[in-house]
C-alpha positions in Angstrom: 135.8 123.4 197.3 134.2 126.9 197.8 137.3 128.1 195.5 135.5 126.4 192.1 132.4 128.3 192.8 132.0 131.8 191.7 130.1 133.5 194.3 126.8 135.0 191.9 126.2 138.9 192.3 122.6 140.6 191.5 123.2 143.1 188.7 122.4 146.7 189.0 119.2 148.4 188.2 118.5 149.6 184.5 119.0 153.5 184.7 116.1 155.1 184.4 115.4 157.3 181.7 114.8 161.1 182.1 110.7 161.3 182.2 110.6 165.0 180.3 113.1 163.2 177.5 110.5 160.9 176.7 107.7 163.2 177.2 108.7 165.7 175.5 108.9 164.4 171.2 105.5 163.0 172.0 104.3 166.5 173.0 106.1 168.0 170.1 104.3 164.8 167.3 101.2 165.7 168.9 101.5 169.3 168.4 102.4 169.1 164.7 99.8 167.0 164.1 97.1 169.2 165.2 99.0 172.2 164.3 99.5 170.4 159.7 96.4 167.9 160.0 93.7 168.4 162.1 92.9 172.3 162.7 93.3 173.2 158.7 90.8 170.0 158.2 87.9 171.7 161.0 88.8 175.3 159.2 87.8 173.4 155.7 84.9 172.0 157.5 83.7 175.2 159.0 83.6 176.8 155.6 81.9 174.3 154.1 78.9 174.4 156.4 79.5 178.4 156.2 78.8 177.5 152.2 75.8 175.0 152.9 74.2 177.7 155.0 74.6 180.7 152.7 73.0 179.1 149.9 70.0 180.3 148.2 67.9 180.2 144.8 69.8 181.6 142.0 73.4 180.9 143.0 75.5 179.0 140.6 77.2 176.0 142.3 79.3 173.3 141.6 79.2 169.8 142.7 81.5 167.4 144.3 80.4 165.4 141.1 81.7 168.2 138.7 78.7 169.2 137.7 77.7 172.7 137.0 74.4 174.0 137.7 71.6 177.0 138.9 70.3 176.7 142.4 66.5 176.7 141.8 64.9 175.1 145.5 66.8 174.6 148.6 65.4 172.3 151.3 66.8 171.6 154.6 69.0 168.7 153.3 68.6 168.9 149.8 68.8 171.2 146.6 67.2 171.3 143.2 70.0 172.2 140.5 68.9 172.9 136.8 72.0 171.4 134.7 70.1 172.2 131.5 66.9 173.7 130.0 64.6 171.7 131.3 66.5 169.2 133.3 66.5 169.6 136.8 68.0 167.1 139.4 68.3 167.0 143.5 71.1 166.4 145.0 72.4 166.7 148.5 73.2 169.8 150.2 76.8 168.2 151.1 77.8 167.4 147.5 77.9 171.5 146.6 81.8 172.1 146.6 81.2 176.0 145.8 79.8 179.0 144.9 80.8 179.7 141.4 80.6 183.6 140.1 77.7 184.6 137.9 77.7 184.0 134.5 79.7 180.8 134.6 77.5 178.5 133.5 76.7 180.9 130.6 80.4 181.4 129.8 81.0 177.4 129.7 
């Protein structure tokens, strides 16, 4: 009867795979990553607190809000901003998005 039975045989191992093959596109993902996302987002970062800590009374600044205004106190944390004659407003250093030249606020 051992002639009807098949006599069962343990396949081979999987090959393994080439560690550097697999290694080697996640090295190269990463690098593009910090290389297109992250470092130009800590250079933006860096000049924005560059911004924050050059500014003084006087400059003309705009706000993340779109608003356009003179620098007239500046606190640790916060700024006073005349909009108009007469109306001034505090707002967060953070929400200054830039310098703006001299003379804009008069040309708009």
């Amino acid at each position: 009867m051992d002639f009807l039975i098949n006599t069962a045989y343990a396949q081979d191992a999987a090959p393994q795979g080439d560690p550097i093959a697999f290694w080697l596109p996640m090295i190269v993902i990463f690098a593009a990553f910090y290389f297109l996302l992250i470092r130009p987002q800590q250079k933006r970062q860096k000049a924005h607190a560059e911004l924050l800590k050059g500014l003084s009374t006087g400059d003309e600044v705009l706000t993340s809000g779109g608003m356009l205004g003179k620098i007239t106190a500046v606190n640790e944390h916060y700024v006073g901003v005349r909009i108009a004659k007469d109306v001034e407003i505090k707002i967060q250093k953070a929400s200054v998005s830039a310098v703006v030249p001299k003379g804009t606020i008069d040309a708009a």
